[in-house]
N, C-alpha and C positions, 0 to 999 in steps of 0.2 A: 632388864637392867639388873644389877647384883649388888644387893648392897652389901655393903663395908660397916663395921664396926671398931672402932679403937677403945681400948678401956683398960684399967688398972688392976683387972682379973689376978689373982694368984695362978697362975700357970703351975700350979704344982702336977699336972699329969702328964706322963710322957710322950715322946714317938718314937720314933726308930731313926737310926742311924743307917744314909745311904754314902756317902763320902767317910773317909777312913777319918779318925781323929786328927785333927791341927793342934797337937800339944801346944800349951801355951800360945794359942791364938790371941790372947788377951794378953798379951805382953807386949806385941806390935807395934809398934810408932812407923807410920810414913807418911810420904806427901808425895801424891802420886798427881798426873796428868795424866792425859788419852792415851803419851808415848812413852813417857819417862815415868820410871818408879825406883822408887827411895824404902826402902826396908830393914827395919832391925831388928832381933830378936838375943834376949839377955838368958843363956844355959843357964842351968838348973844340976844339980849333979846326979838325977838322973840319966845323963845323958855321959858319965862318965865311962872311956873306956871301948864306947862306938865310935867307929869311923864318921868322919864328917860328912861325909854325901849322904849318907843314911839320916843321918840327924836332917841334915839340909831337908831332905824329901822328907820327911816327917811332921817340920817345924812350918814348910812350903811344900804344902801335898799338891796345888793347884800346881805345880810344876813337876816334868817326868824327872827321875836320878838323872839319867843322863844328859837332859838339859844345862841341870844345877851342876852337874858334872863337868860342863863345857864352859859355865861361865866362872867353875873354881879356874880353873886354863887361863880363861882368858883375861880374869884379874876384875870381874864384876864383882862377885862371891868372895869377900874379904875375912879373915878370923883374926880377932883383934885389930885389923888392920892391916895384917898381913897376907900376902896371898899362900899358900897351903895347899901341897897334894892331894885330891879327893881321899885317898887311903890314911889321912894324919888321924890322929887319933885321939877322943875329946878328955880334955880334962876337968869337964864338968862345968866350968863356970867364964867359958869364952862368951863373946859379943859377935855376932854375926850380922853383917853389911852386905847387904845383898843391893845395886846400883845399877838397873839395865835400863835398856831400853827397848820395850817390848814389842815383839811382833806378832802377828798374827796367828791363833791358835785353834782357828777352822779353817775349813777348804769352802766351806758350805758359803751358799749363795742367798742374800739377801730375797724377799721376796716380800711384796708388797699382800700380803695378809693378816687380814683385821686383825685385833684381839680384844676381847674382852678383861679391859685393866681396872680392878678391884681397887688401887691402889698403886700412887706411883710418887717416889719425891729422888734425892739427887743420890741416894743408895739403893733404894732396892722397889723391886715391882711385884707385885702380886695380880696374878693372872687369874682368869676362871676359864679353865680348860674345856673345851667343846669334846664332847664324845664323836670320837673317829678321827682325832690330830693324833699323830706319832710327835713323841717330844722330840730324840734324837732324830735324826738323818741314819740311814743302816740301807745295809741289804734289802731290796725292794722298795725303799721311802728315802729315796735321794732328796729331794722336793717338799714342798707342803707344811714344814714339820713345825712347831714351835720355835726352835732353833731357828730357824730359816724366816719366819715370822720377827723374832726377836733382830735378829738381825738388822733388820728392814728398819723397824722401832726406834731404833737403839745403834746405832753401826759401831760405838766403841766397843760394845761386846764381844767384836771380832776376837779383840786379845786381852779377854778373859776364856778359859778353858771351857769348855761345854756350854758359851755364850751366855755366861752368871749362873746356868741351873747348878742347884745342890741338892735337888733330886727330885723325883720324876715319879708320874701316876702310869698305869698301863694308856695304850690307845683308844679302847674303847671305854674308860673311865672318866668320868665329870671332873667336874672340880677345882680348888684351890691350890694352886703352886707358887711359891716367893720363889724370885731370880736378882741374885745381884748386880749392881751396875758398877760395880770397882771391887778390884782384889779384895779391900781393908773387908768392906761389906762379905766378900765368898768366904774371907775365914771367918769371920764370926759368926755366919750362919751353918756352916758347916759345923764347927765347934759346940756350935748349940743343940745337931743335926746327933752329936757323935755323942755329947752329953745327957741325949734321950729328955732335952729340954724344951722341945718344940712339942707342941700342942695342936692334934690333928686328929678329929672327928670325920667318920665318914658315913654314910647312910647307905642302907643296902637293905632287899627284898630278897629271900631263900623260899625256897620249898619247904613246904611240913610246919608243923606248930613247934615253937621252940618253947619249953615253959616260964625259963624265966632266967635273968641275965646270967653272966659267968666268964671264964677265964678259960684261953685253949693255947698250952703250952706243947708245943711240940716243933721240932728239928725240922728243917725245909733242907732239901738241896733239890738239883738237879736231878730228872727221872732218867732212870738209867737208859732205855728203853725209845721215846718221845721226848726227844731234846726240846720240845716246843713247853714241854709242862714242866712243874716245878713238882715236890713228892714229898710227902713224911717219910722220913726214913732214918735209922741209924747214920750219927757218925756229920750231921747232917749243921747247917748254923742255929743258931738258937730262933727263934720265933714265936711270940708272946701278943696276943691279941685279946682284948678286952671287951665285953661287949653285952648290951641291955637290951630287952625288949620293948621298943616303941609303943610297937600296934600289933593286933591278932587279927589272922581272917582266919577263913574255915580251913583253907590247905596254905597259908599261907604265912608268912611274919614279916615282919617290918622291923630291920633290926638297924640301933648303932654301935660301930666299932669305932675299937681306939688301939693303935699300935704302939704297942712298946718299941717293935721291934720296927725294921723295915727289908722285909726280906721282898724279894719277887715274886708277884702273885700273893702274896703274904694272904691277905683276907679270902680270897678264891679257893685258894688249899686248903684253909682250917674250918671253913663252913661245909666243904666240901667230902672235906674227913668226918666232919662230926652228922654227918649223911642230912645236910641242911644247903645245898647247892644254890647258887645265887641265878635268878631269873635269867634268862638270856646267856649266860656264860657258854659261848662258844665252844670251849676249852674243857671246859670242867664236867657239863652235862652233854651226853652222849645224844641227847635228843628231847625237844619238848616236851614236857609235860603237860597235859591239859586233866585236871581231876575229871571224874567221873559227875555229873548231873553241873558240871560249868556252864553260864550261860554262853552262850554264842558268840556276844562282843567279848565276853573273857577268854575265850579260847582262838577268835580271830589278837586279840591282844596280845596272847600271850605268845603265838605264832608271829606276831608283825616285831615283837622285839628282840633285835637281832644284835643285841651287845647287854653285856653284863648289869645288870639295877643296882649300878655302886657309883656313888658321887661323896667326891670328897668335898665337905659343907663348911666346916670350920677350922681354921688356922691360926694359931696364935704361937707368938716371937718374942724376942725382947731385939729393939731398932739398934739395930748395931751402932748407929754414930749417938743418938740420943740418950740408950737405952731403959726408953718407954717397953713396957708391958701392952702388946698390940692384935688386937683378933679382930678376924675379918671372918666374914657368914658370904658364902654362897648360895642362894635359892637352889630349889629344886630345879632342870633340865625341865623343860615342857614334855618329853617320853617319858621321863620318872614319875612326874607329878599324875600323867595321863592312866599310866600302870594302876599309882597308887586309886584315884578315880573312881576305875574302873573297878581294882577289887573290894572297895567300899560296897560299891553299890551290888555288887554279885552278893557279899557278905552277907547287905540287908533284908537284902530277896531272899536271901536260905532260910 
């Protein structure tokens, strides 16, 4: 079981932003149902001078330009009250009505798989993610997936965009994930998501002895080379991970991180850069490592785990419709805990 915490925490430390900013998210007023939605947003003069479909997909990023595009057409998407060619051009302090009724924003198919909910009320859910679910649906994981889970759960989610996620751990990762259950709810978590206002701790085991906490500031993109990994490199997005030492073993550390940032692979590449490799990573280490005089059950342990020693453990929000100040704790995975166990006890014996 996982328990949940709620509490009046100062959330003053960051995370990372995986959905692009909802300018003025917090200016919203609507009244939505499962099929009909009501939305408004009051410019700013910021917005002086751009095209309205740009501003639209800006203001409404859960929807693609050329949706909002088609509902400028067909008299949904009102400016002042007026309807307007996507190309008009703002004068800063229009009122935008946006009036559909929405349809379905997956193809993906409900599936009757459990979940582990941390937490659930009439906007949003927190989930504690099993190592070896794929969150989206893609290439090779039609099936199976979070999404596909959610679904099931949940069937209104169909028509929200990515079934409520506003963002996502890798596959073989633990952990903590909020998913919204109505648009109002995705932009203000996204919002919070883009404002580096979310609050996400994760727990992780590397190789080698790390001395003592610190800060690894470095560029991620895509590797030019293995499109499967992510790379320090020039030129690259920003990526900014925070992070303390727990616990010590002899070849080992027990580390947590906190992202500022939320790039991909984020915590894998920067442990991995700074030649501190995370247990089990697939991806990152080329091959087990077993130290030299390990005992046996360490070295068959270290051999039997076959996905990364990274769980996301703590998650804290501010409740979009309340907003309450809100952290939830995920335990440790039964493999995580067994890891940690076992290097204790190798520890003791050295």
């Amino acid at each position: 079981m996982t328990s949940a915490q709620s509490s009046n925490t100062n959330l003053s430390e960051t995370d990372f932003n995986l959905l692009e900013d909802s300018e003025d998210a917090d200016n919203h007023t609507s009244e939505t149902t499962a099929t009909r939605l009501s939305l408004q947003v009051q410019l700013d003069p910021d917005y002086l001078g751009q095209r309205i479909d740009q501003v639209a997909a800006t203001v409404w990023n859960e929807f693609s330009r050329e949706k909002l595009k088609q509902w400028m057409k067909d008299g949904h998407l009102l400016v002042n009250g007026e309807v307007v060619k996507p190309k008009y051009r703002c004068e800063g302090n229009e009122l935008l009505t946006l009036n559909v009724e929405l349809e379905a924003q997956t193809t993906s198919q409900p599936e009757n798989i459990p979940l582990d909910i941390v937490y659930e009320d009439q906007d949003i859910l927190v989930i504690n993610k099993p190592a070896g679910m794929v969150v989206h649906p893609g290439a090779g994981n039609p099936s199976g997936t979070l999404v596909n889970a959610l679904l099931y759960h949940y069937p209104k989610a169909v028509e929200l965009s990515r079934a409520g996620l506003v963002h996502r751990i890798d596959k073989d990762t633990s952990g903590l994930l909020v998913v919204a259950k109505n648009l109002e709810a995705q932009f203000s978590l996204s919002k919070q998501l883009a404002d580096k206002s979310v609050y996400r701790i994760y727990d992780l085991v590397v190789y080698g002895n790390i001395i003592a906490g610190g800060t690894i500031d470095e560029q991620i993109k895509r590797h030019p080379v293995d499109r499967i990994k992510m790379a320090i490199l020039p030129g690259g997005r920003e990526a900014v991970t925070h992070y303390n030492v727990k616990e010590r073993f002899q070849h080992f550390t027990r580390v947590q991180a906190q992202l500022e940032t939320g790039r991909t692979h984020q915590i894998r590449v920067h442990f991995s850069y700074i030649g501190h490799g995370l247990v089990g990573d697939p991806v990152y280490m080329s091959r087990v490592r077993v130290p030299a005089g390990a005992s046996e059950r360490l070295g068959q342990t270290l051999r039997g785990f076959k996905r990364q020693a990274l769980h996301a453990s703590k998650l804290g929000l501010v409740h979009p419709r309340t907003q309450e100040e809100m952290m939830f704790e995920a335990p440790w995975p039964e493999d995580f805990t067994q890891l940690l166990e076992v290097l204790r006890q190798d520890n003791a014996a050295y």
